[in-house]
N, C-alpha and C positions, 0 to 999 in steps of 0.2 A: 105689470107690463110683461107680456111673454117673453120666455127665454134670459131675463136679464137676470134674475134670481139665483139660472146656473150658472150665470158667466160672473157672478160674484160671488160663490157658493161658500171657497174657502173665508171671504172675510178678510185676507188679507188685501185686495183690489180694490174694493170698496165697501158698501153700506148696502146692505138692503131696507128697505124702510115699507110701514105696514101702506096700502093702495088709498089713496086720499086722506090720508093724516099730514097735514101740515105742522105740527107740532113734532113727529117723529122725521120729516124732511129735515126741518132746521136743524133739530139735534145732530142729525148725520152731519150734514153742514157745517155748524157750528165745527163738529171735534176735526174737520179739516183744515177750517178758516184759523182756529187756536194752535193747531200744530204745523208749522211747515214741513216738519220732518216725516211727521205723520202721513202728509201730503207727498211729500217727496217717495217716500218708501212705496206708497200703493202705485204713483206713476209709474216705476221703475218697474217694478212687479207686473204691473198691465203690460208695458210693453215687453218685457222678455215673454210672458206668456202670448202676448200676439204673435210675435215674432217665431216664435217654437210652435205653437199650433194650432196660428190662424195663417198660414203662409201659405202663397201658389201652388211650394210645393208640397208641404205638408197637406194639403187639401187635396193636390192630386194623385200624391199616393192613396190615400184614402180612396179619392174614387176609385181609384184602379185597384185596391182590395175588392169594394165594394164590387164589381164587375168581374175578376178575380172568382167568388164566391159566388156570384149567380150563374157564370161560367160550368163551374165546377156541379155547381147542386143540378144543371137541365144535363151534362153529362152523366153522371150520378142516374137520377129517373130515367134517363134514355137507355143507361146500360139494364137497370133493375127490369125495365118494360119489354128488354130483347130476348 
């Protein structure tokens, strides 16, 4: 599935598992279903990371670098072209 591979990348959030293996799903599963703490640790994890850098405004800062820098680079050419 795209993109979900980075949003679990470290490993501690969850499992990545190989694209239509049913036997590598459960396994992931399984060491969740066996461990509550295990379980518990990766929720905890997921949300401080949502919460730190999937947020309104964490997102809009970014745009606004993002806009910031293209800003900046059509000033940039405009001054080299003068």
């Amino acid at each position: 599935m795209g993109g979900v591979r980075e949003l679990v990348a470290d490993r501690a959030g969850g499992a990545v598992v190989r694209p239509n293996d049913a036997a590598d799903l459960a396994a992931a599963l399984e060491k969740y279903l066996a461990s509550p703490q295990i379980a518990c640790a990766a929720g905890a994890h997921n949300r401080l990371r949502a919460t730190n850098e999937f947020s309104w405004r964490t997102s809009a800062l970014r745009l606004l670098d993002v806009y910031d820098r293209v800003v900046s680079a059509r000033q940039d050419a405009a001054r080299a072209s003068a």
